[in-house]
N, C-alpha and C positions, 0 to 999 in steps of 0.2 A: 337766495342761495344760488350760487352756479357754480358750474361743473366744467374742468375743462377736458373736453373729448381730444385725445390725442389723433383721430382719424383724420378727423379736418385740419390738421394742423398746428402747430406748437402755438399757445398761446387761444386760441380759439374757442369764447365761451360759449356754452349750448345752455339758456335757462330752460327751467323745465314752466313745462304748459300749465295755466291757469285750469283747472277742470273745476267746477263746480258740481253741488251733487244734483243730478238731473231731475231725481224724485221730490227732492224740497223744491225747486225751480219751478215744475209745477202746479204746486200747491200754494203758492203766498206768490202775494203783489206788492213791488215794493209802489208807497202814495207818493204824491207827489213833498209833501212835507215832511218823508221820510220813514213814515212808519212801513210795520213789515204786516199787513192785513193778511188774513187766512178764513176760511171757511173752519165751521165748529162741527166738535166730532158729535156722534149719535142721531144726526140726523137725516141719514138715508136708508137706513133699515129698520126694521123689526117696528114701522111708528104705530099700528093698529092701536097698540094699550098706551099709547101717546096723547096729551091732553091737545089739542089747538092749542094754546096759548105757550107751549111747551112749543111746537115745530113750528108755531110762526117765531120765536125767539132763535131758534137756529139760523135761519134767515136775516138776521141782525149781523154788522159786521163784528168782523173780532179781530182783534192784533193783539201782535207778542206781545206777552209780559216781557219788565227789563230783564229778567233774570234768564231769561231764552236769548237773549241777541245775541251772547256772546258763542253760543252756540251753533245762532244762524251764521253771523261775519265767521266761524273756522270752515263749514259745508260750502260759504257760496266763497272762500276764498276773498272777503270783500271785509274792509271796513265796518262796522255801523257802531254808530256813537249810543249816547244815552238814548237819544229822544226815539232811536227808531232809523236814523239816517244812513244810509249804507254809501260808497262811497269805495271805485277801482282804483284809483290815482295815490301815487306814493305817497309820501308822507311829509317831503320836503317840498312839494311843487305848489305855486301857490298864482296858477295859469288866470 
């Protein structure tokens, strides 16, 4: 989408900025094979009536399910396919 600002100029497009959301950003790693890995909720509070075998399983990696990516690619503003694979670059360039 672009806009064209008449201040700059007749004809003159202004796109608007890429912002990602900064909270998901630091919470998940995208892998190198594309998946979107995260840390698992319940495991930094309240663990006392917590089994060990229970808060060593939090400690195990975790990535999105499919049905979150499409979620994740609208927040970081990015691509990501089936498998997990995110991806900035348009959609016709094939670099």
């Amino acid at each position: 989408m672009s806009v064209v600002n008449y201040a700059h100029g007749a004809g003159t497009r202004i796109v608007p900025k890429n912002k990602p959301n900064k909270g998901l950003l630091k919470r998940i790693r995208m892998t190198k094979s594309g998946k979107v890995k995260m840390g698992r909720a319940y495991g930094r509070h309240r663990r006392s009536h917590k089994t060990g075998d229970l808060l060593r399983s939090y400690r195990a990696p975790n990535y999105a399910h499919a049905s979150d990516l499409k979620r994740i690619a609208r927040m970081l503003h990015a691509r990501v396919t089936g498998d997990g694979a995110a991806s900035s670059a348009p959609a016709g360039s094939d670099d």
